[in-house]
C-alpha positions as CSV (number, residue, x, y, z in Angstrom):
1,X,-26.9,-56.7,-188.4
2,X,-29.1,-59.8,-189.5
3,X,-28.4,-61.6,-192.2
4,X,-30.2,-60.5,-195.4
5,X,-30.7,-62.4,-199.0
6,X,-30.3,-59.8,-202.0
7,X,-32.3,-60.5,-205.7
8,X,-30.1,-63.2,-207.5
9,X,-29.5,-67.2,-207.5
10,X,-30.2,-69.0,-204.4
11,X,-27.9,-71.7,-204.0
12,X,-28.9,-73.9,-200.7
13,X,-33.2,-73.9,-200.2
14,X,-33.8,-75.8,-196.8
15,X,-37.4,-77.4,-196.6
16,X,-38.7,-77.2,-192.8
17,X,-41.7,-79.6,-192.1
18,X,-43.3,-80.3,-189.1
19,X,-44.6,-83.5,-188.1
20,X,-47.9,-84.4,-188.5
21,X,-51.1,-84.4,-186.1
22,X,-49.7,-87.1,-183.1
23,X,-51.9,-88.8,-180.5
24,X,-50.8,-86.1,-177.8
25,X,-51.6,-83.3,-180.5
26,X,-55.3,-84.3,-180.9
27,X,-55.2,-85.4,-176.9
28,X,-54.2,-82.1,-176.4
29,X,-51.0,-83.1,-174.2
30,X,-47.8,-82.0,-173.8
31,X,-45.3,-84.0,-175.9
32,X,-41.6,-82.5,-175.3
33,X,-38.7,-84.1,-176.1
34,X,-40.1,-87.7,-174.5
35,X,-40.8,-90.5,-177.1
36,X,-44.9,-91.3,-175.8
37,X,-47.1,-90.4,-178.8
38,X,-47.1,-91.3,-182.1
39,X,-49.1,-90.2,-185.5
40,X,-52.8,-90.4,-186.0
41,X,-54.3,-91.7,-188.9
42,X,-54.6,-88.1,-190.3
43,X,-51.1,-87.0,-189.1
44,X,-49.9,-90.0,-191.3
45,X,-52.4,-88.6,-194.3
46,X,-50.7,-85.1,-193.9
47,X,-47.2,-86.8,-194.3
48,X,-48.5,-88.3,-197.2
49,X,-49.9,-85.0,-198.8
50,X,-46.7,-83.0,-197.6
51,X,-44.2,-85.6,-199.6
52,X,-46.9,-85.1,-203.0
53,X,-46.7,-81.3,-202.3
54,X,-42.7,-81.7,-203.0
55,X,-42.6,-84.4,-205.8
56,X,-41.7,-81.2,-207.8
57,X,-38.9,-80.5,-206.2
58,X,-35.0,-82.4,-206.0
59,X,-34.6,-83.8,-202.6
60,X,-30.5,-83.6,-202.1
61,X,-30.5,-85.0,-198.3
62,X,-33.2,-85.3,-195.8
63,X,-32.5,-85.2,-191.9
64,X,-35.2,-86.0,-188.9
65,X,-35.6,-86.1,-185.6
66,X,-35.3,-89.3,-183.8
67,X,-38.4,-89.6,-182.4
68,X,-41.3,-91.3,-183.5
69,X,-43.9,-89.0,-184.3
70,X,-40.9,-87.1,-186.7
71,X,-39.1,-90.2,-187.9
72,X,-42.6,-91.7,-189.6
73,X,-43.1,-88.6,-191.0
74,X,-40.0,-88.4,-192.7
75,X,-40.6,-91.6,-193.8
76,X,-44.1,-91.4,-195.0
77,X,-43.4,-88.2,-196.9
78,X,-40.0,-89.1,-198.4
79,X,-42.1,-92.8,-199.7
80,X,-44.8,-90.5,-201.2
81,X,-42.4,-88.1,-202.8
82,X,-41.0,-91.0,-205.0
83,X,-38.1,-89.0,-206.1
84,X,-35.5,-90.3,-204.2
85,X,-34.8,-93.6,-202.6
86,X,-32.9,-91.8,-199.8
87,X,-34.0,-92.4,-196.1
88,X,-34.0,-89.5,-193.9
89,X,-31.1,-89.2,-191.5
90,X,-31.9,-89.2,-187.6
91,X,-30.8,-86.3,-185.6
92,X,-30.4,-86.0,-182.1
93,X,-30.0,-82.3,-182.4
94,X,-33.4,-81.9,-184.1
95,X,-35.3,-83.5,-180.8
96,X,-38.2,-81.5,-179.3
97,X,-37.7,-79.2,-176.9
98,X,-37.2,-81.3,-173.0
99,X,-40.2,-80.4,-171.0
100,X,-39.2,-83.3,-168.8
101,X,-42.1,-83.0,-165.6
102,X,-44.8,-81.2,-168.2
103,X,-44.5,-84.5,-170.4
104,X,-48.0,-85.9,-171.1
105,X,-49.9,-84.1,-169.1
106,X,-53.2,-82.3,-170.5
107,X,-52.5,-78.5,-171.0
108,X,-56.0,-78.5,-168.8
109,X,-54.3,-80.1,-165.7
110,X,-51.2,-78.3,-166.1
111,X,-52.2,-74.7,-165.6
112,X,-53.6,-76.4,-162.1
113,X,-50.6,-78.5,-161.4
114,X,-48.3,-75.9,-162.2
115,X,-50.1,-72.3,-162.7
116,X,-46.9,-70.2,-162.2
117,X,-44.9,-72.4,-165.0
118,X,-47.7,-72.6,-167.3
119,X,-48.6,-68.7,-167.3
120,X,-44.6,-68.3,-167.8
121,X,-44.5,-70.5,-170.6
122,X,-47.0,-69.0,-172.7
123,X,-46.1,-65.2,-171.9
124,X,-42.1,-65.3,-171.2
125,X,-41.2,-69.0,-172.2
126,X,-37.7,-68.2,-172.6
127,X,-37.8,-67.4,-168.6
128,X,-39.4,-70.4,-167.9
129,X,-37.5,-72.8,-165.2
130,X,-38.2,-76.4,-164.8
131,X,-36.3,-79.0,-162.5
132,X,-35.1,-82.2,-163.9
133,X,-35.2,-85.8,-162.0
134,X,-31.7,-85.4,-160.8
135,X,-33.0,-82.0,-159.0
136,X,-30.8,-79.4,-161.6
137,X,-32.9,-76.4,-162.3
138,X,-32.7,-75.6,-166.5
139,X,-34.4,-73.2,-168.8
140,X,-35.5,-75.6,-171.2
141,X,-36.2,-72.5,-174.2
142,X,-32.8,-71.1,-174.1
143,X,-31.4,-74.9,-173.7
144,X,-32.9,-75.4,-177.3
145,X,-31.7,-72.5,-179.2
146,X,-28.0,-73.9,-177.8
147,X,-29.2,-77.0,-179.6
148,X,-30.5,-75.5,-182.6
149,X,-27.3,-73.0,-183.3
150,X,-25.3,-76.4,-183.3
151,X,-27.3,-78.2,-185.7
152,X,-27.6,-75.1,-187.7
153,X,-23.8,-75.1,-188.0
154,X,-23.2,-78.7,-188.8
155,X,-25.6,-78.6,-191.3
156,X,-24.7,-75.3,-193.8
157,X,-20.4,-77.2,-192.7
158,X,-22.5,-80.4,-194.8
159,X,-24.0,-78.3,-197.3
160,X,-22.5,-74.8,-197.9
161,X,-24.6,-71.9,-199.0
162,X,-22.6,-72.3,-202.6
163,X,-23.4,-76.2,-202.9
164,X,-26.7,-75.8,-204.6
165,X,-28.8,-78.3,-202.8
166,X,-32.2,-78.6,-201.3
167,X,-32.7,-80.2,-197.5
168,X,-35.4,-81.4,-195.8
169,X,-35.8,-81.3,-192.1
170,X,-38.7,-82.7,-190.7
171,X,-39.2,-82.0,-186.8
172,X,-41.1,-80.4,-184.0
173,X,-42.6,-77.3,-183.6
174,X,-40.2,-75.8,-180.8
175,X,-37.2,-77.0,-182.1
176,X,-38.4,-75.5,-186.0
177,X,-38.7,-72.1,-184.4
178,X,-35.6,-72.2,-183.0
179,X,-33.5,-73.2,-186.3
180,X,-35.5,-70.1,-188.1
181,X,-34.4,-67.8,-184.9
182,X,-31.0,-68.9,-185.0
183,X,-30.7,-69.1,-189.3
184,X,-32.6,-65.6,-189.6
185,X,-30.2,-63.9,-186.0
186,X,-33.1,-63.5,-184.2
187,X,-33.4,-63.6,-180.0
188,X,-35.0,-66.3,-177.9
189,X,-37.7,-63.8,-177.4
190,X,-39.4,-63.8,-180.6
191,X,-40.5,-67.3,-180.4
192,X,-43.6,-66.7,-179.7
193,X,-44.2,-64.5,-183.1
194,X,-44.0,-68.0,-185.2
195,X,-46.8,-70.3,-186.2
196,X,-46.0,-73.9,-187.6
197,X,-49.0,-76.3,-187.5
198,X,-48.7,-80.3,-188.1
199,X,-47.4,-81.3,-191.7
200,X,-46.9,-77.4,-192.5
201,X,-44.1,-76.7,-195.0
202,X,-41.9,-73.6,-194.6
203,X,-39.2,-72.7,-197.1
204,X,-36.1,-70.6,-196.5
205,X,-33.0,-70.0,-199.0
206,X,-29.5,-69.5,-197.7
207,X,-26.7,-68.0,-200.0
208,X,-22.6,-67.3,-199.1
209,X,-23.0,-64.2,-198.1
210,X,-19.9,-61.0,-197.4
211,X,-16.7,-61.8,-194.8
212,X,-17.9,-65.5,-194.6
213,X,-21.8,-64.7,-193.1
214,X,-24.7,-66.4,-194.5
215,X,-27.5,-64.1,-196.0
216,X,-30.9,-66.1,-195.6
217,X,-34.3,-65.5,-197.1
218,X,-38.1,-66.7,-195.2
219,X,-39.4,-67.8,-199.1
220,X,-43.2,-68.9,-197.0
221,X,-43.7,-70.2,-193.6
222,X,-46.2,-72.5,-192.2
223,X,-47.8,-73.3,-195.3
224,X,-50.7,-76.0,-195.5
225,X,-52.7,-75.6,-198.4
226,X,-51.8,-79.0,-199.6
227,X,-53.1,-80.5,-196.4
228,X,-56.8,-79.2,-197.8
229,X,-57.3,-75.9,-196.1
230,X,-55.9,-72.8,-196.8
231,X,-55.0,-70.6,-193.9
232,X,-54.0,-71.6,-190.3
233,X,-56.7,-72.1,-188.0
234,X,-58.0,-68.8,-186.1
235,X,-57.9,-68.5,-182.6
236,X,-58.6,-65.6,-180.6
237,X,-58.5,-61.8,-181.5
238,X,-58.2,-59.7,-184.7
239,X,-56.4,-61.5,-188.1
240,X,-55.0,-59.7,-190.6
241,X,-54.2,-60.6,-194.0
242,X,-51.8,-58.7,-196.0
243,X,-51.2,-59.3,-199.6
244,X,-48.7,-58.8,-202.1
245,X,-50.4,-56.6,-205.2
246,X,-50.5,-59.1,-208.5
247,X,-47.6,-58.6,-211.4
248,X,-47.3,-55.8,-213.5
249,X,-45.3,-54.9,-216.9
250,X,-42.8,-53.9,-215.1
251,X,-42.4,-56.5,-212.4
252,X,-41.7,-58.5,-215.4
253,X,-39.5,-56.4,-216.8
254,X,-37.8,-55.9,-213.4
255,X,-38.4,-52.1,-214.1
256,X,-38.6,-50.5,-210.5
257,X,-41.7,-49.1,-210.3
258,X,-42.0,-47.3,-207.1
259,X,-44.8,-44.5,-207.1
260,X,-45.5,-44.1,-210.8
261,X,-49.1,-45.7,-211.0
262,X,-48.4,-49.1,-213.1
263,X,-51.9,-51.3,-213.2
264,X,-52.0,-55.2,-213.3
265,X,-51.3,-57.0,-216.3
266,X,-53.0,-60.3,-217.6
267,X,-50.9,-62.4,-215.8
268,X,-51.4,-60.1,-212.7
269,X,-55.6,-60.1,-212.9
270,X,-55.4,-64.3,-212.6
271,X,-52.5,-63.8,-209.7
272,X,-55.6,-61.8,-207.7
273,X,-58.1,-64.1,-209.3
274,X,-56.3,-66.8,-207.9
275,X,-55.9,-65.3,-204.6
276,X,-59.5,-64.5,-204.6
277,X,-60.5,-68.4,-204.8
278,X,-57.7,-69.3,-202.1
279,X,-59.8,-66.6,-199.8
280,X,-63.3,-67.5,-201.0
281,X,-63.9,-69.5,-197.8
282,X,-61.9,-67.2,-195.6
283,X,-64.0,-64.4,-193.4
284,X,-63.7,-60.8,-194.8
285,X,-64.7,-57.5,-192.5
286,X,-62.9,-55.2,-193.9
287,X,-60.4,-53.9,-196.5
288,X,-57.3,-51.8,-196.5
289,X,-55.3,-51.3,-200.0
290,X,-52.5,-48.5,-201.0
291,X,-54.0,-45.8,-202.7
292,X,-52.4,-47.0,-206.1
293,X,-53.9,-48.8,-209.5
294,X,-52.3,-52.2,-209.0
295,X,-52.9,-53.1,-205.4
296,X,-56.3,-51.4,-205.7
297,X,-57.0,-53.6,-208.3
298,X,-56.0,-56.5,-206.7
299,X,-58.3,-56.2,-203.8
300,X,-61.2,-55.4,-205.6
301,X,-60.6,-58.7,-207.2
302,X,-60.4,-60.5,-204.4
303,X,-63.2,-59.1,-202.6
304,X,-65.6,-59.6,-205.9
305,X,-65.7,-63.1,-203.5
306,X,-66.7,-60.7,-200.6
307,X,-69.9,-58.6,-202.1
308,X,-70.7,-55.5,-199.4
309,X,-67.3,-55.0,-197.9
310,X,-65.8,-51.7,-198.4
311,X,-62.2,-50.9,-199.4
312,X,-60.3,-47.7,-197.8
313,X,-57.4,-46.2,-199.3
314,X,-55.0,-44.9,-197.4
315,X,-51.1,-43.0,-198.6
316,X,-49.4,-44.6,-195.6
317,X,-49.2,-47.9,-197.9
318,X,-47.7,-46.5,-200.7
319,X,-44.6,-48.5,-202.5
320,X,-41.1,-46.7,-202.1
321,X,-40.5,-43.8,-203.6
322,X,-37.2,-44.3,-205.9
323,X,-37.2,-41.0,-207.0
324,X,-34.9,-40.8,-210.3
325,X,-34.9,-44.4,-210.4
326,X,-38.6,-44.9,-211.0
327,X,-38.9,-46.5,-214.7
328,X,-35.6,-47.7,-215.2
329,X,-34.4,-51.0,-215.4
330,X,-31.5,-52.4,-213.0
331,X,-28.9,-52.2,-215.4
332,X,-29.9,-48.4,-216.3
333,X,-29.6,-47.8,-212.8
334,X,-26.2,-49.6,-212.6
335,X,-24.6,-47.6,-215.2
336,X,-26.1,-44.1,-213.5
337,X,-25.5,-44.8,-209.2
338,X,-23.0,-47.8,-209.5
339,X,-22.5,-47.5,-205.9
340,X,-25.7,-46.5,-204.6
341,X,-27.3,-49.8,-206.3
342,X,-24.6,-52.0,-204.4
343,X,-25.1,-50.3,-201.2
344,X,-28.9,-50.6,-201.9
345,X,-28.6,-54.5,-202.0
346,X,-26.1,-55.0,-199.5
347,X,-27.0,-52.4,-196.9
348,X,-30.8,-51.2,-197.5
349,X,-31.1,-49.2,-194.4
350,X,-28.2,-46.7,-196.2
351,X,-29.4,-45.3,-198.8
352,X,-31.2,-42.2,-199.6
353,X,-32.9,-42.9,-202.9
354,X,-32.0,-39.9,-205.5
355,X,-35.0,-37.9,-205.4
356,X,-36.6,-40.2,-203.5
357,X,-37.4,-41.7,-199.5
358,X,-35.4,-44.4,-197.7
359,X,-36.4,-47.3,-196.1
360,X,-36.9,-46.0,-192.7
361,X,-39.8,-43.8,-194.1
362,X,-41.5,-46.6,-195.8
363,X,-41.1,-48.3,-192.6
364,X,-42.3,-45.3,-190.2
365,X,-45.6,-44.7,-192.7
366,X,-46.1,-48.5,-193.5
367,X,-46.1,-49.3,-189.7
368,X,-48.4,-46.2,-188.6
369,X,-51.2,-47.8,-191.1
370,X,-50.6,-50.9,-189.8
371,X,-51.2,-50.2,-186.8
372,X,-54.2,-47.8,-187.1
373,X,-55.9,-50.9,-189.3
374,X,-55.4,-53.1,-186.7
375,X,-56.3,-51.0,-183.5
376,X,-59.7,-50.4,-185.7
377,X,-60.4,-54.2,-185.8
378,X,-62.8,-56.3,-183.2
379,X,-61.9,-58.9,-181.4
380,X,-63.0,-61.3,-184.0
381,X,-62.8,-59.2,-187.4
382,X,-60.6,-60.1,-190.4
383,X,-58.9,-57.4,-192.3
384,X,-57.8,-57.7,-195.9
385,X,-54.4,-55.4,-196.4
386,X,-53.5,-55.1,-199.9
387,X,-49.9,-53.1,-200.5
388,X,-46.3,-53.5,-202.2
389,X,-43.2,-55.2,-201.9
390,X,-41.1,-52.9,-199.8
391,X,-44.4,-51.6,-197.8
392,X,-44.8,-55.5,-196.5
393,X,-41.7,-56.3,-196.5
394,X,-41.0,-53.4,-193.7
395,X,-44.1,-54.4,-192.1
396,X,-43.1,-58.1,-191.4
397,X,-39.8,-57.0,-190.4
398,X,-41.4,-55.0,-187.5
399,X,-43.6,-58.1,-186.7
400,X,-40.9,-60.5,-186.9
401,X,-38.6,-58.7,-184.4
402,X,-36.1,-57.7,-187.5
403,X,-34.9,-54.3,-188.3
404,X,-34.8,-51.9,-191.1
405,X,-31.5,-53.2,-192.8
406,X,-33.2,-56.6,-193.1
407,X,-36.2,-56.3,-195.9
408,X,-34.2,-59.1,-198.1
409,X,-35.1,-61.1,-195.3
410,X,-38.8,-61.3,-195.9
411,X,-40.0,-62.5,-199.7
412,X,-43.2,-61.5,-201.2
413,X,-44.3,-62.7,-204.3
414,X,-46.8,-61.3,-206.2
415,X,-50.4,-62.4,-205.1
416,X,-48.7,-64.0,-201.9
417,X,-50.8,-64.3,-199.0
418,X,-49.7,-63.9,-195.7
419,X,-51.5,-64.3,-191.8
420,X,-50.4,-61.9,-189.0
421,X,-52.8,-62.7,-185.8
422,X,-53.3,-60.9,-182.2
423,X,-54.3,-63.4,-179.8
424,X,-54.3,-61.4,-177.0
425,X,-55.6,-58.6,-178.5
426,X,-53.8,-55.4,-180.9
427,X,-51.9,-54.4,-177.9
428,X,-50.3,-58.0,-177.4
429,X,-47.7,-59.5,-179.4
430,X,-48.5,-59.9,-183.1
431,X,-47.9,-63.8,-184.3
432,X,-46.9,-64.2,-187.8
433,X,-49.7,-67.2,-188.9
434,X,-47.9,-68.0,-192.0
435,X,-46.2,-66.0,-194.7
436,X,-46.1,-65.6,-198.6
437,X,-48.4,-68.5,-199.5
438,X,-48.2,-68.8,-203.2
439,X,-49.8,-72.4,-203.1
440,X,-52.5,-71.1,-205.0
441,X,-50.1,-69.8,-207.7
442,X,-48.6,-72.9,-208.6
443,X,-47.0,-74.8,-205.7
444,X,-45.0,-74.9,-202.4
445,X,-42.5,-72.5,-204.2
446,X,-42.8,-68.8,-205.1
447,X,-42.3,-68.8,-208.7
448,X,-43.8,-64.7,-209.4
449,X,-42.1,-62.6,-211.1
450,X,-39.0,-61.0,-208.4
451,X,-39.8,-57.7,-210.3
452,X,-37.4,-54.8,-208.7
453,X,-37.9,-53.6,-205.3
């Protein structure tokens, strides 16, 4: 089973940053693990901006690749940050991935110089075989996950999930997937379902979890709305962008509110009205929302910034039904299905709410209208999907390659916004842009209500 994060203190938050925009990035070269390029004047700016967008938070250690383009990063951002007067410390095991023959040569001239590889490496990359100097044939994909489970486990040895400390990595693109394949149990194959642009910010928490395993959390990934825009670029084929509905009495109660028909309160209106402004700028074709008060709500909000598109209701996005525990609050339920609330938090896939559905039928329905939204969309139409908690949280656990039992996995705060693109099209592989961006709410950290799930 992968590892999961239930409601409650996180003690270990690890800050993944990717470098920013290098002279081979805007050359449009291929960098790997050789030391040739180094950062623009804007890739030194987004450092700059990425240290401001954490002077809020403690910096407890700070670790960086060696190489240039990641060391100056870590340096830029950790002067602009001002809160510590720490440098970061240089990691062999956080180099980029070793693309040895491919190094700098234009992506144009490699898919003639090496059509096979490069068609390999952007449809199987884990299968892709490249031959070093000395003549030895390596996979250079599965090579970095070896290197990434290592420095996974020397780092939570440096800083156990109980030690209460925030970490900054700063790094490379291949090797940041990696470390979130390996910290979230997830194969090789699923690299190519994560997006992490220059001077992005991605936040994960890791607590001590049962039998010695680590239960970790995605908080956001790829987040860039301190660099000046909001959402990833778009690239080819359909985009999708699901959202969290905004807070509610009894999110802030931590009342579990599954089906009974709860509207927004004040605080969740300026949530949407915040998420409205964040996605002002942002294309609109169409709109999806859970035929319910408070996500309905929310998207009509948001799309008072989109005048003329319409908004379809559909059942298959309603929340989980809890059944008997619909209205109550956590304790209530604790003193009623003692068991069934533990095996609920530590075992999701399990339970059989009391008068209610389980998680695998929010996850069949959720993922049916998914899927029907997004084999209605053009090849360049945006879709606004406006649902609940458990409802997105099963749906990103389908994209991300997770399963059922793994919903703590995946956080969605209130009014978060999250990206999930098809560049080749609905029947391709879905990539997850970027997840749970509640810059617009406050800051780099998700600071909504948790409500109860």
């Amino acid at each position: 089973m992968h590892p999961t994060v239930v409601a409650g203190s996180v003690p270990v938050r690890l800050l993944l940053v990717r470098h920013g925009l290098s002279s081979f990035n805007l050359e449009h070269r291929i960098q790997g693990r050789d030391d040739l390029s180094s950062l623009t004047e804007e890739g030194v700016e987004q450092a700059r901006l990425t240290g401001q967008a954490l002077r809020g938070l403690r910096l407890d250690a700070a670790y960086s690749s060696p190489l240039s383009r990641a060391r100056d990063t870590a340096t830029t951002l950790l002067a602009a940050h001002g809160g510590s007067s720490r440098s970061a410390v240089l990691d062999d095991d956080l180099q980029e991935i070793d693309l040895g023959p491919w190094s700098g040569l234009l992506r144009s001239d490699l898919r003639e110089h090496d059509p096979e590889g490069e068609r390999r490496w952007r449809d199987h990359p884990e299968s892709l075989e490249l031959e070093r100097r000395d003549g030895q044939r390596y996979r250079p994909l599965p090579e970095l996950m070896e290197q990434a489970a290592v420095f996974v486990k020397r780092l939570l040895k440096r800083h156990d999930p109980a030690s209460d400390a925030t970490v900054l990595v700063v790094a490379h693109n291949a090797i940041l997937r990696c470390l979130l394949l390996q910290l979230l149990g997830l194969e090789v194959s699923g690299f190519r379902r994560l997006r992490l642009d220059n001077g992005s910010i991605s936040v994960l928490n890791i607590a001590p979890g049962p039998q010695g395993r680590r239960d970790v959390q995605i908080e956001s990934l790829n987040g860039i709305a301190h660099l000046g825009q909001p959402l990833p670029p778009r690239g080819p084929g359909p985009r999708l962008l699901l959202v969290r509905h905004g807070e509610t009495d009894w999110n802030r109660q931590g009342r579990f509110q599954g089906q009974i028909d709860i509207p927004l309160n004040s605080n969740g209106f300026s949530q949407a009205a915040a998420a409205r402004e964040f996605l002002a700028t942002v294309p609109i074709d169409r709109a999806y929302t859970s035929a319910m008060a408070r996500p309905r709500q929310t998207a009509e909000v948001i799309l008072s910034a989109h005048p003329g598109i319409p908004l379809t209701s559909t059942t298959g996005l309603l929340e989980i039904g809890h059944g008997l525990w619909e209205g109550r609050l956590e304790s209530e339920i604790a003193e009623g299905w003692p068991q069934l609330l533990a095996d609920w938090k530590r075992a999701p896939e399990t339970v059989q709410m009391p008068g209610g559905e389980t998680i695998h039928d929010v996850w069949r329905r959720s993922l049916t209208s998914w899927e029907q939204i997004a084999a209605g969309l053009d090849e360049r139409e945006t879709a606004l999907v406006v649902a609940h908690d458990a409802v997105n949280k099963a749906i990103l656990c389908a994209l991300l390659g997770l399963s059922p039992g793994d919903i703590w996995a995946v956080k969605q705060g209130n009014g978060g916004v999250t990206v999930i693109d098809y560049p080749r099209g609905i029947s391709g592989p879905p990539l997850v842009a970027c997840l749970n961006l509640t810059h617009h709410l406050g800051g780099v950290i998700d600071r909504t209500a948790a409500g109860a799930l």
